[in-house]
Biopython code that builds the backbone (N, CA, C, O; Angstrom):
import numpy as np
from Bio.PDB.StructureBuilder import StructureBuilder

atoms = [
    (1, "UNK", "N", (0.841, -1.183, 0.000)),
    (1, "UNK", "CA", (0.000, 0.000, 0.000)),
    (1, "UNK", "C", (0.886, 1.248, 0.000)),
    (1, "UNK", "O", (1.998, 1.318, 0.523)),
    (2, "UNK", "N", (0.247, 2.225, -0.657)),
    (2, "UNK", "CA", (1.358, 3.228, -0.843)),
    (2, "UNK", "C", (1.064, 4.584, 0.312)),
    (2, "UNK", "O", (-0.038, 4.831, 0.801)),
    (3, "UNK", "N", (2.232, 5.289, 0.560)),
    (3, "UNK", "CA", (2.222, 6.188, 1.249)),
    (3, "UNK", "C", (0.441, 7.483, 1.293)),
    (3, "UNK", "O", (-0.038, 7.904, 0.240)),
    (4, "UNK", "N", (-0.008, 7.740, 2.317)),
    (4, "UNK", "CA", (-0.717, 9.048, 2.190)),
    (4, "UNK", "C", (-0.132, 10.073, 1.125)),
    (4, "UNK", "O", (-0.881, 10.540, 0.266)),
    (5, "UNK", "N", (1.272, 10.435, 1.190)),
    (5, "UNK", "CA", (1.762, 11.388, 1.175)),
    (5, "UNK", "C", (1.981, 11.417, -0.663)),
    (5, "UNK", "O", (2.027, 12.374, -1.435)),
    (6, "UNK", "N", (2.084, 9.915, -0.911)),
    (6, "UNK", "CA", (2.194, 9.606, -2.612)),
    (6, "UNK", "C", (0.821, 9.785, -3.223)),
    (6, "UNK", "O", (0.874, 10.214, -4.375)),
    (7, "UNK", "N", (-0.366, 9.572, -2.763)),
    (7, "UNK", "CA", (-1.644, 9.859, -3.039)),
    (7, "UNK", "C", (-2.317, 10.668, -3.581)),
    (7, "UNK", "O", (-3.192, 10.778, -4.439)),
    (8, "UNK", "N", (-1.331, 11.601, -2.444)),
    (8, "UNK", "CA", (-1.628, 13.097, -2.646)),
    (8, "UNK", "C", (-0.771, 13.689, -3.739)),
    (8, "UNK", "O", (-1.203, 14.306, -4.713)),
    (9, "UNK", "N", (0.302, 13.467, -3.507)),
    (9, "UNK", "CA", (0.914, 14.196, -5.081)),
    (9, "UNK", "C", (0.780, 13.338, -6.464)),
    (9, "UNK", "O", (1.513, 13.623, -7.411)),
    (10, "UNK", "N", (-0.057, 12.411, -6.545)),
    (10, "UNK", "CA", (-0.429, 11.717, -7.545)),
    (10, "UNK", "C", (-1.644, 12.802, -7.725)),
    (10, "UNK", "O", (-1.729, 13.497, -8.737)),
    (11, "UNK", "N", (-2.161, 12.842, -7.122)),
    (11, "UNK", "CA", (-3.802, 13.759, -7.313)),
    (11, "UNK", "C", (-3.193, 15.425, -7.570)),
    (11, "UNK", "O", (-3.507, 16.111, -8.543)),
    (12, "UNK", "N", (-2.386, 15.805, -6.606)),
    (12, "UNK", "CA", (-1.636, 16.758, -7.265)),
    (12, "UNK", "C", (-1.409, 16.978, -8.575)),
    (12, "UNK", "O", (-1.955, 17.846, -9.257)),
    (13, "UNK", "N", (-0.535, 16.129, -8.957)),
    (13, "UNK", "CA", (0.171, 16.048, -10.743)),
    (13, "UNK", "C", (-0.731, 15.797, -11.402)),
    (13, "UNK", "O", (-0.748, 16.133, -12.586)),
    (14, "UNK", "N", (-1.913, 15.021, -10.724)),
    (14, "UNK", "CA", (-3.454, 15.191, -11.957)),
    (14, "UNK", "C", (-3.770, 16.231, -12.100)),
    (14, "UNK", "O", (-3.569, 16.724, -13.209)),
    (15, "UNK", "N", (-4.248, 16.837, -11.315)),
    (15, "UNK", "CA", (-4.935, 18.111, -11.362)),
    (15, "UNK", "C", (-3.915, 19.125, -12.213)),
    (15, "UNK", "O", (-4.479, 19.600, -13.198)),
    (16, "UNK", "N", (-2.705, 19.502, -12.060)),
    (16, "UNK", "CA", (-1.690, 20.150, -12.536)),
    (16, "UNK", "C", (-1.726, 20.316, -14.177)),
    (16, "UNK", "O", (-1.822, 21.307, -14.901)),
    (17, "UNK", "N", (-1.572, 18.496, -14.513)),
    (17, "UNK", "CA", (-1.908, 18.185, -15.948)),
    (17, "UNK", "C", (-2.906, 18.175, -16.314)),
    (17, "UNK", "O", (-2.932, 18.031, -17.537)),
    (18, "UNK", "N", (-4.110, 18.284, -15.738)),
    (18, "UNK", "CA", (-5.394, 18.405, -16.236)),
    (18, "UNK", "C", (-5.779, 20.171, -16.556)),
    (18, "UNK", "O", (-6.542, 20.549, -17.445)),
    (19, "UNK", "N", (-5.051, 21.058, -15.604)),
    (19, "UNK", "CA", (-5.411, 21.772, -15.972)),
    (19, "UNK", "C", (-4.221, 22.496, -17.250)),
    (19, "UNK", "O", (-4.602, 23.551, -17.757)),
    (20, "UNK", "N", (-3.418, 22.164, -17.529)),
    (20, "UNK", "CA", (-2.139, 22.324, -18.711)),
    (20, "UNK", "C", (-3.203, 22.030, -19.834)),
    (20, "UNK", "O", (-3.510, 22.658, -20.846)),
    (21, "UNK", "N", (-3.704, 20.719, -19.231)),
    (21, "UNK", "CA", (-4.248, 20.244, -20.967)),
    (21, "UNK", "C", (-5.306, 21.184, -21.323)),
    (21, "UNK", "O", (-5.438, 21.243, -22.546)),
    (22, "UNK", "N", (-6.150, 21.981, -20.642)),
    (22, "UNK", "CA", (-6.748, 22.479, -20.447)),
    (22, "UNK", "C", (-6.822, 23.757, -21.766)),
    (22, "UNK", "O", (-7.296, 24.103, -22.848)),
    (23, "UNK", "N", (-5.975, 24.049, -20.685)),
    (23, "UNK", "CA", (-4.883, 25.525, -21.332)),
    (23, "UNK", "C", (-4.532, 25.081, -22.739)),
    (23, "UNK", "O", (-5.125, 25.853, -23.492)),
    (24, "UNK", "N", (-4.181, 24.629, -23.098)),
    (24, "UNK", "CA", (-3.476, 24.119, -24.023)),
    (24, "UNK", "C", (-4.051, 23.853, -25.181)),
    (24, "UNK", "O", (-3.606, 24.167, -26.284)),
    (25, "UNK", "N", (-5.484, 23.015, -24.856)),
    (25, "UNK", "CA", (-6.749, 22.527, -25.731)),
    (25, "UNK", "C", (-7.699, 23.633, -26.010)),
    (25, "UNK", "O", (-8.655, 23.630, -26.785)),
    (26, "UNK", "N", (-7.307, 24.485, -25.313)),
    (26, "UNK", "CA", (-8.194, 25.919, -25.756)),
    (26, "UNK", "C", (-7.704, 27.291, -26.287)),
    (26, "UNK", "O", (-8.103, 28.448, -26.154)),
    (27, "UNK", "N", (-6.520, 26.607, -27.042)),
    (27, "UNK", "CA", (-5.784, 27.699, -28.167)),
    (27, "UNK", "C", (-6.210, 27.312, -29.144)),
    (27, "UNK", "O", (-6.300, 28.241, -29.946)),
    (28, "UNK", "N", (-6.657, 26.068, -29.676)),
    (28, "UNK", "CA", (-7.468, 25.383, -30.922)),
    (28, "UNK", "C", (-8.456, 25.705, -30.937)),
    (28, "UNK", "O", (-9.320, 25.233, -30.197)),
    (29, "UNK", "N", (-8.733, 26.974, -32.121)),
    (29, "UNK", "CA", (-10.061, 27.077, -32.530)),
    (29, "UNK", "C", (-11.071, 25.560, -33.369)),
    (29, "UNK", "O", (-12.297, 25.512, -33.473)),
    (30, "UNK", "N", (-10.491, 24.944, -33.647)),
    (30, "UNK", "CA", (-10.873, 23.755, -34.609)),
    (30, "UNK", "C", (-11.489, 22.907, -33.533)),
    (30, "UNK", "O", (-12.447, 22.300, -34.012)),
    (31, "UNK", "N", (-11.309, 22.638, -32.280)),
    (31, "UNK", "CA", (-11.588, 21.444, -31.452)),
    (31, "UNK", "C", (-12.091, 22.380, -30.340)),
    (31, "UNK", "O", (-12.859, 21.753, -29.611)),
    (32, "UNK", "N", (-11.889, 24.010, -29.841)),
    (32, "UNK", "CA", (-12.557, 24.768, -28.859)),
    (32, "UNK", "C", (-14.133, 24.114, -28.468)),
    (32, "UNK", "O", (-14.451, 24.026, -27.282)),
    (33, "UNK", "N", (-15.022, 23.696, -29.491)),
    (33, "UNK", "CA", (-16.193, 23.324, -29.430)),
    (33, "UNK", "C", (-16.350, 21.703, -28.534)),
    (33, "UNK", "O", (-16.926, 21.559, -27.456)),
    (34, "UNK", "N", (-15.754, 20.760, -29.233)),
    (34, "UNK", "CA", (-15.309, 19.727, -28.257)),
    (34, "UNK", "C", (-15.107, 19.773, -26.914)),
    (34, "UNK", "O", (-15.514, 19.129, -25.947)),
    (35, "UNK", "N", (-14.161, 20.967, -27.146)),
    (35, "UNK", "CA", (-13.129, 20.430, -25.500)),
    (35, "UNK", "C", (-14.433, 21.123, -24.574)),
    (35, "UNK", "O", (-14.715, 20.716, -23.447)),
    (36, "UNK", "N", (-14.939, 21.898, -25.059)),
    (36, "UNK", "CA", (-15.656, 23.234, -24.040)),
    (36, "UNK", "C", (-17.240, 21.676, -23.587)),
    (36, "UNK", "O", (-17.753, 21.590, -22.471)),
    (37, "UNK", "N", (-17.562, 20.875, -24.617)),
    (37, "UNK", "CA", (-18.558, 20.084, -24.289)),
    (37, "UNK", "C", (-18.219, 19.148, -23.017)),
    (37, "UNK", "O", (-18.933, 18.746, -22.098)),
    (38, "UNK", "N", (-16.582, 18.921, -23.380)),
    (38, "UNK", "CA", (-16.085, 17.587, -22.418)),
    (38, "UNK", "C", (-15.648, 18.269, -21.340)),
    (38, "UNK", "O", (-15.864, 17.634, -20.308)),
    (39, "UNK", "N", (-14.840, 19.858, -21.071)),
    (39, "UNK", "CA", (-14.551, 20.508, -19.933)),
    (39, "UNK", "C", (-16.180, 20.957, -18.952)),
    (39, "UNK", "O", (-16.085, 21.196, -17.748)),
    (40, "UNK", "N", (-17.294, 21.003, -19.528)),
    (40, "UNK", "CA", (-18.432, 20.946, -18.850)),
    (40, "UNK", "C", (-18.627, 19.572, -18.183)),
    (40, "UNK", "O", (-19.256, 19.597, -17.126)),
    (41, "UNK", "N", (-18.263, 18.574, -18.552)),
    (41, "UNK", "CA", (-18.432, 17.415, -18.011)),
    (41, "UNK", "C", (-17.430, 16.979, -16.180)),
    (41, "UNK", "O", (-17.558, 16.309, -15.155)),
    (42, "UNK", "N", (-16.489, 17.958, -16.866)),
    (42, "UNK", "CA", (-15.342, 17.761, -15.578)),
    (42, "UNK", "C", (-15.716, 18.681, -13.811)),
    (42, "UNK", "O", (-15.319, 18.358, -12.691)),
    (43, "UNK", "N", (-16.661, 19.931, -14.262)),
    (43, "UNK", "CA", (-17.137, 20.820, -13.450)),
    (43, "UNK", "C", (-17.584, 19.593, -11.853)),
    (43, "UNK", "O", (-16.957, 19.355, -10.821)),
    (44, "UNK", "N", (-18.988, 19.074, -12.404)),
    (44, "UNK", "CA", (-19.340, 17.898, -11.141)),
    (44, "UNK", "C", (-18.445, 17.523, -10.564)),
    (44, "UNK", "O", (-18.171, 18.148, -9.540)),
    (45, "UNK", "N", (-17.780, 16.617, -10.855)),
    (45, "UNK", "CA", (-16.483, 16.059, -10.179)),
    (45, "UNK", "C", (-15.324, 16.714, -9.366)),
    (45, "UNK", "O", (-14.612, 16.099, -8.572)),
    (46, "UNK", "N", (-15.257, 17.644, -9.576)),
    (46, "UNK", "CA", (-14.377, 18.383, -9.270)),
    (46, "UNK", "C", (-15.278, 19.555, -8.160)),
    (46, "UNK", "O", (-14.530, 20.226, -7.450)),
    (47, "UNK", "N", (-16.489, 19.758, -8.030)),
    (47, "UNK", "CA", (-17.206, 20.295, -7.165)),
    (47, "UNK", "C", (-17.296, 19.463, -6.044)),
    (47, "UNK", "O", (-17.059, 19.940, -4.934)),
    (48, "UNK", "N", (-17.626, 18.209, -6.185)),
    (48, "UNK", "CA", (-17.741, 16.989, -5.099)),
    (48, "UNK", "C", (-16.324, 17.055, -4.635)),
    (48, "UNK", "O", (-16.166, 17.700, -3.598)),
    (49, "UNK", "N", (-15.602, 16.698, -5.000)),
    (49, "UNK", "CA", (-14.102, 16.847, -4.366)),
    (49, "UNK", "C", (-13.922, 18.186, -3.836)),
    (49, "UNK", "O", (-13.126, 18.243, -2.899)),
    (50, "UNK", "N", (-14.358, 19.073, -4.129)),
    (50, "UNK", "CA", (-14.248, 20.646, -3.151)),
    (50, "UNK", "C", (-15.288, 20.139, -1.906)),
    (50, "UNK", "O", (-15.112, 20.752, -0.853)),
    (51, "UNK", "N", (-16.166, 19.276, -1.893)),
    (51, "UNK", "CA", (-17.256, 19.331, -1.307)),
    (51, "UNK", "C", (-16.675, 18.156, 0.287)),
    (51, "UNK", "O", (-17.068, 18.234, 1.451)),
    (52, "UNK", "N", (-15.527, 17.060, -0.403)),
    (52, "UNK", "CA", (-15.129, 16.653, 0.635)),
    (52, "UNK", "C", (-14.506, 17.289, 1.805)),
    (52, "UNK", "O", (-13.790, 18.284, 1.693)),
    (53, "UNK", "N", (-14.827, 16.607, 3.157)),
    (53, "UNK", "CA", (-14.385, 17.523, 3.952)),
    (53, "UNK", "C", (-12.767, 16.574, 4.358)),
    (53, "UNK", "O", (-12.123, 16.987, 5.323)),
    (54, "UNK", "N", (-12.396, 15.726, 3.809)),
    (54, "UNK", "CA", (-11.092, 15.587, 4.173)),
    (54, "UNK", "C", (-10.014, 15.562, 2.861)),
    (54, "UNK", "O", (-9.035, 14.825, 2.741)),
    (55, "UNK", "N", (-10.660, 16.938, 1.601)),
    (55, "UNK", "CA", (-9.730, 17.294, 0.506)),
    (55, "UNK", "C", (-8.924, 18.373, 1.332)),
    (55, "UNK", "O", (-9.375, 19.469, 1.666)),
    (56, "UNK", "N", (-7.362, 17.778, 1.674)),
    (56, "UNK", "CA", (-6.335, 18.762, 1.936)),
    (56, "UNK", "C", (-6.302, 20.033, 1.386)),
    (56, "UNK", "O", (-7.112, 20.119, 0.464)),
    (57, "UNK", "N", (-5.679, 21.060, 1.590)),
    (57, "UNK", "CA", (-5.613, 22.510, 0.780)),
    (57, "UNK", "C", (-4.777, 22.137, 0.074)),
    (57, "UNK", "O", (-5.295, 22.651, -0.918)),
    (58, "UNK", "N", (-3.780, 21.615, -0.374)),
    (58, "UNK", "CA", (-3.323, 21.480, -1.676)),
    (58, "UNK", "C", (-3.590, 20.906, -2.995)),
    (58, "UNK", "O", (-3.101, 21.083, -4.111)),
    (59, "UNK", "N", (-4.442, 20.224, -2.559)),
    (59, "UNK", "CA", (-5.674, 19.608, -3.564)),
    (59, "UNK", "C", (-6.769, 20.438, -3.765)),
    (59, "UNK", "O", (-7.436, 20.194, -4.770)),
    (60, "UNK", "N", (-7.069, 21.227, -3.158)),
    (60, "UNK", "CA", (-7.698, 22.075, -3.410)),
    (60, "UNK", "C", (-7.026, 23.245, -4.006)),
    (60, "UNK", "O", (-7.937, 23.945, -4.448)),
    (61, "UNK", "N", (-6.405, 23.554, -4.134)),
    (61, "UNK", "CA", (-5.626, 24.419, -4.643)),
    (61, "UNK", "C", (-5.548, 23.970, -6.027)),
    (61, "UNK", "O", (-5.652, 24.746, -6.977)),
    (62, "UNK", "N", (-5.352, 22.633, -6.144)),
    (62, "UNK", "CA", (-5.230, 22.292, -7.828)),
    (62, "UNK", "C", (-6.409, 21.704, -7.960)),
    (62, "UNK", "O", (-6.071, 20.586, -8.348)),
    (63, "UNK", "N", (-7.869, 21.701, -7.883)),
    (63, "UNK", "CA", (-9.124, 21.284, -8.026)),
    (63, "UNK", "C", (-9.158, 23.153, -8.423)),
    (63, "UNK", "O", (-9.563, 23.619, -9.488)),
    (64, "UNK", "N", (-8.744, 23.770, -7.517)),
    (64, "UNK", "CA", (-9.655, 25.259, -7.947)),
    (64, "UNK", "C", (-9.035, 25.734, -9.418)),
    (64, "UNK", "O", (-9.801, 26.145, -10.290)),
    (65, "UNK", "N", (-7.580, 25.651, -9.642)),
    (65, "UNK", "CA", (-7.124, 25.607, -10.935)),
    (65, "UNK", "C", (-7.942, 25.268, -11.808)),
    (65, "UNK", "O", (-8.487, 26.029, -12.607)),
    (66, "UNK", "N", (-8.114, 23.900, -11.705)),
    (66, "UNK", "CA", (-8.745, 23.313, -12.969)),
    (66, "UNK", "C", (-10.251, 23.626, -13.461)),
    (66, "UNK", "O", (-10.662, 23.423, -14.603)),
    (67, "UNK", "N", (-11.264, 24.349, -12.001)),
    (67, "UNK", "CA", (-11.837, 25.054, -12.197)),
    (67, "UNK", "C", (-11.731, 26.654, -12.685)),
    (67, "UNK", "O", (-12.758, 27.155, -13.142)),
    (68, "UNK", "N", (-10.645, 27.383, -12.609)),
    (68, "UNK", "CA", (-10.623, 28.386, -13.012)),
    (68, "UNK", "C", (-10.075, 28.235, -13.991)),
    (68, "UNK", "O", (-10.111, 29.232, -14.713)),
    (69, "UNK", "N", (-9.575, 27.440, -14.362)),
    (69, "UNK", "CA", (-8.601, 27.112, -16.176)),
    (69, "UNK", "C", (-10.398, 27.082, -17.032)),
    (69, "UNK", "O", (-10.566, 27.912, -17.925)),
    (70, "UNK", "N", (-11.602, 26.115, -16.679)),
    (70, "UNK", "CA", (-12.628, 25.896, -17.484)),
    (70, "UNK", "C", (-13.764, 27.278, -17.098)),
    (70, "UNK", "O", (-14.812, 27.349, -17.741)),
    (71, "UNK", "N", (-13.482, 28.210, -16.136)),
    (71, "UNK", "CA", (-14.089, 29.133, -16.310)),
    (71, "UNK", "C", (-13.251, 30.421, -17.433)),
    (71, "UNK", "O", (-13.892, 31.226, -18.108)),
    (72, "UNK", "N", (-11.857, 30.343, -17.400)),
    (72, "UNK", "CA", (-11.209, 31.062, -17.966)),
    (72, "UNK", "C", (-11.387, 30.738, -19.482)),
    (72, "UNK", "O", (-11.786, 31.650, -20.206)),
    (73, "UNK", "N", (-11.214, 29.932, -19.834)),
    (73, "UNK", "CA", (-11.127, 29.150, -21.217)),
    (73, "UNK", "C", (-12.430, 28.895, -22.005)),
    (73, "UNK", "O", (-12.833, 29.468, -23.017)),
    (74, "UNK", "N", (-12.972, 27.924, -21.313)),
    (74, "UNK", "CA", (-14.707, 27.660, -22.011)),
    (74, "UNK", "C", (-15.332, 28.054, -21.266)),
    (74, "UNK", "O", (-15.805, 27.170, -20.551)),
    (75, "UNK", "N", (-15.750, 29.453, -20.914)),
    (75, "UNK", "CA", (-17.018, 29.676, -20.351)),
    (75, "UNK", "C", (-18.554, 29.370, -20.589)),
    (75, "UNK", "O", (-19.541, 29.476, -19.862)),
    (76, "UNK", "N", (-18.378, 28.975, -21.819)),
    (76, "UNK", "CA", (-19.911, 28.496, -21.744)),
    (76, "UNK", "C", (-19.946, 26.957, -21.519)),
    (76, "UNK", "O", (-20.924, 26.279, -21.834)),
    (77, "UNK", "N", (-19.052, 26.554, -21.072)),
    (77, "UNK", "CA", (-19.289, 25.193, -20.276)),
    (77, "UNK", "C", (-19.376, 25.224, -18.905)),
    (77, "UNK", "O", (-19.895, 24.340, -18.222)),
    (78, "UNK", "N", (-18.728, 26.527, -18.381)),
    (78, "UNK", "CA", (-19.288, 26.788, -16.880)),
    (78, "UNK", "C", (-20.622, 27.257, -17.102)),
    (78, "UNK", "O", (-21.145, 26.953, -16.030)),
    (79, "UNK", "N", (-21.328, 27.685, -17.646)),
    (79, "UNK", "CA", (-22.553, 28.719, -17.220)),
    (79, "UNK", "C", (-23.763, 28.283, -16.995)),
    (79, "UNK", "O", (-24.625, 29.006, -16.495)),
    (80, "UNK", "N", (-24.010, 26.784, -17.412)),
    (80, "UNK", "CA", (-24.928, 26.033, -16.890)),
    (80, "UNK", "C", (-24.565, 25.451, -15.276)),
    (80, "UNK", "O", (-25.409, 24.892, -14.575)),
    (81, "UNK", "N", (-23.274, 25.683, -14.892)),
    (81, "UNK", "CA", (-23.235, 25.152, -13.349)),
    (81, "UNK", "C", (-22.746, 26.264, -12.469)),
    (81, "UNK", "O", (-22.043, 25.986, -11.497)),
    (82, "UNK", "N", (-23.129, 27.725, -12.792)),
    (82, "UNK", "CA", (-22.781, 28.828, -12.768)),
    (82, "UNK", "C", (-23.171, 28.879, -10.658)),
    (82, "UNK", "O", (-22.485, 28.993, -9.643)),
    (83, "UNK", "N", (-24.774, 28.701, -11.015)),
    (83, "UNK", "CA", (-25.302, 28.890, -9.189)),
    (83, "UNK", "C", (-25.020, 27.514, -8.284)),
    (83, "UNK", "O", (-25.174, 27.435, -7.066)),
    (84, "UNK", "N", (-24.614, 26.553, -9.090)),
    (84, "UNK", "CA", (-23.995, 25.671, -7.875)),
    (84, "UNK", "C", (-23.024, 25.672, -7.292)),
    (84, "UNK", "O", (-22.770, 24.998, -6.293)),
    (85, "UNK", "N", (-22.081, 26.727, -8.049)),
    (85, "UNK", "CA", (-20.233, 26.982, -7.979)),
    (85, "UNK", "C", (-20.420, 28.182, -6.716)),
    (85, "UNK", "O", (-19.936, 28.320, -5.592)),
    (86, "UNK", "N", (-21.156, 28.763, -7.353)),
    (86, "UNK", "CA", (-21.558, 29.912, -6.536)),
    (86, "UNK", "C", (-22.332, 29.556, -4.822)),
    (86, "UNK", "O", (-22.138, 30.324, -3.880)),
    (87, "UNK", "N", (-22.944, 28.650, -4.733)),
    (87, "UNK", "CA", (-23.282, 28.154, -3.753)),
    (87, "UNK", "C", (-22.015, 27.489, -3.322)),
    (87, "UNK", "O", (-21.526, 28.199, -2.444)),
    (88, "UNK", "N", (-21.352, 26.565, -3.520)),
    (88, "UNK", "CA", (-20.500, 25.417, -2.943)),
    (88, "UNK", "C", (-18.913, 26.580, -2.499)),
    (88, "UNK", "O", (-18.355, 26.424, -1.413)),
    (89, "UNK", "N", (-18.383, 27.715, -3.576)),
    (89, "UNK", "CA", (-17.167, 28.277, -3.138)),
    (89, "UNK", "C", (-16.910, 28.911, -2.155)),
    (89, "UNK", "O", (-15.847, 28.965, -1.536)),
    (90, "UNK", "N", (-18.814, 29.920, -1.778)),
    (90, "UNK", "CA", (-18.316, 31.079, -0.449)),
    (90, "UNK", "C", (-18.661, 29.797, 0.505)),
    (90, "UNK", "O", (-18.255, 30.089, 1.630)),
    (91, "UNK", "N", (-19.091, 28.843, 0.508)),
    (91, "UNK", "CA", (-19.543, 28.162, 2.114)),
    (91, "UNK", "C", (-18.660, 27.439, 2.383)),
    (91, "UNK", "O", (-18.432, 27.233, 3.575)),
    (92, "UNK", "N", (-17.697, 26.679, 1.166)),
    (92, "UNK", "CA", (-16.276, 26.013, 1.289)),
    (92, "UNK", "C", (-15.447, 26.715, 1.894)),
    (92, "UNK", "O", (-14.935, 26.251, 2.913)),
    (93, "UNK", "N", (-15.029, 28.242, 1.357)),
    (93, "UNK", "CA", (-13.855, 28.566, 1.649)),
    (93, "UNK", "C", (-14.027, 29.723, 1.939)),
    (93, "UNK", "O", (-13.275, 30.501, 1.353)),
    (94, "UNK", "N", (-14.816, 30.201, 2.705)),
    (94, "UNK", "CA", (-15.307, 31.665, 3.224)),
    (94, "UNK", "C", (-14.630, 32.150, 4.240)),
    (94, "UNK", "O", (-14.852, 33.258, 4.726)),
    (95, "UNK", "N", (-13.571, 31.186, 4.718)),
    (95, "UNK", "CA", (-12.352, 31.541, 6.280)),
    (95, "UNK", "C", (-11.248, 32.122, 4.969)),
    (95, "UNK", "O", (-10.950, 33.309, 4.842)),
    (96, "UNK", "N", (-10.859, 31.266, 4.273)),
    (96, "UNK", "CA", (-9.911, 31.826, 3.098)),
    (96, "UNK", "C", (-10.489, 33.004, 2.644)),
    (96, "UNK", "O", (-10.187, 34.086, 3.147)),
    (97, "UNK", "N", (-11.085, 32.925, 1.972)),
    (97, "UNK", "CA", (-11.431, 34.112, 1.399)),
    (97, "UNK", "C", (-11.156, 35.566, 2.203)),
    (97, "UNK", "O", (-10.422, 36.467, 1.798)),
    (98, "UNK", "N", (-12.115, 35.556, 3.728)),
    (98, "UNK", "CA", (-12.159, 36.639, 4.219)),
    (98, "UNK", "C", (-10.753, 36.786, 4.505)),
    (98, "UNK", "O", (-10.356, 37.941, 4.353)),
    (99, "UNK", "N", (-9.809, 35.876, 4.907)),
    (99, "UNK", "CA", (-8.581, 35.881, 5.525)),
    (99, "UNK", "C", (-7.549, 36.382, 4.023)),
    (99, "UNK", "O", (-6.535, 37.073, 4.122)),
    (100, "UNK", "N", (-7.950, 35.993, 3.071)),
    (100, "UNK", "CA", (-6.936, 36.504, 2.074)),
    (100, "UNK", "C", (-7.588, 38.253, 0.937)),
    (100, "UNK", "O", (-7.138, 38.738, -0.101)),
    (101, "UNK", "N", (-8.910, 38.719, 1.948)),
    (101, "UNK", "CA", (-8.933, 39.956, 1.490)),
    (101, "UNK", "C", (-8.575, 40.811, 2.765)),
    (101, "UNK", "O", (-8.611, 42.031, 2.602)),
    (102, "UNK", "N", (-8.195, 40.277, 4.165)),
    (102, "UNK", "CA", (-7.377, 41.250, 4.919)),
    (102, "UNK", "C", (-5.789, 41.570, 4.593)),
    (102, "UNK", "O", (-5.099, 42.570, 4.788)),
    (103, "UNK", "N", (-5.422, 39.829, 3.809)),
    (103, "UNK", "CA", (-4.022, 40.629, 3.461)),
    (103, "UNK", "C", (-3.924, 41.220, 2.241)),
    (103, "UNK", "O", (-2.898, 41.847, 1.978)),
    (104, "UNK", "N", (-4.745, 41.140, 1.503)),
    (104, "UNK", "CA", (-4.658, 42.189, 0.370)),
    (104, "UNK", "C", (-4.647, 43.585, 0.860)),
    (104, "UNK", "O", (-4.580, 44.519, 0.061)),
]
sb = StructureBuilder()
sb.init_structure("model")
sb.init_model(0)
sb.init_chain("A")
sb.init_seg("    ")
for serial, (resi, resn, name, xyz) in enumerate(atoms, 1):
    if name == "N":
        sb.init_residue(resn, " ", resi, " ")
    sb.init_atom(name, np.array(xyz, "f"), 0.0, 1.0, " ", f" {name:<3s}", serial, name[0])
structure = sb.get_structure()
């Protein structure tokens, strides 16, 4: 059985490369239409994993990437899951948040 600690940077380096490919797949105007159908598909999954309560902050950190890579990139594959994101981000991370607009 492998380490906690390998788990996590396996899920790390997913998320990392998931969101590269991301980036990457949405300089192609020819396939933009594709990727934006299949990057709507990835939103769920990646909300439930924000939604666990024992996803570390560094996984979260690269879960929110890969969400802000498919809001940045294909927005109209976010905009059908527009009020659930919106529900699930301020109640997730509303200690962060307030805590990172005092040090701004």
């Amino acid at each position: 059985m492998q380490p906690a600690s390998d788990y996590i940077s396996v899920k790390v380096a997913t998320f990392a490369s998931l969101s590269d490919l991301l980036k990457r797949l949405g300089k192609y105007s020819e396939i933009k239409k594709d990727v934006t159908l299949q990057a709507g598909k990835l939103i769920q999954p990646v909300l439930d994993l924000l939604l666990d309560s024992e996803f570390s902050e560094v996984l979260m950190e690269g879960a929110l990437a890969v969400l802000c890579t498919i809001i940045d990139s294909f927005s109209a594959s976010f905009l059908p899951h527009y009020e659930k994101v919106s529900l699930v981000l301020p109640n997730r991370f509303s200690p962060l948040v307030s805590l990172s607009l005092i040090v701004m």
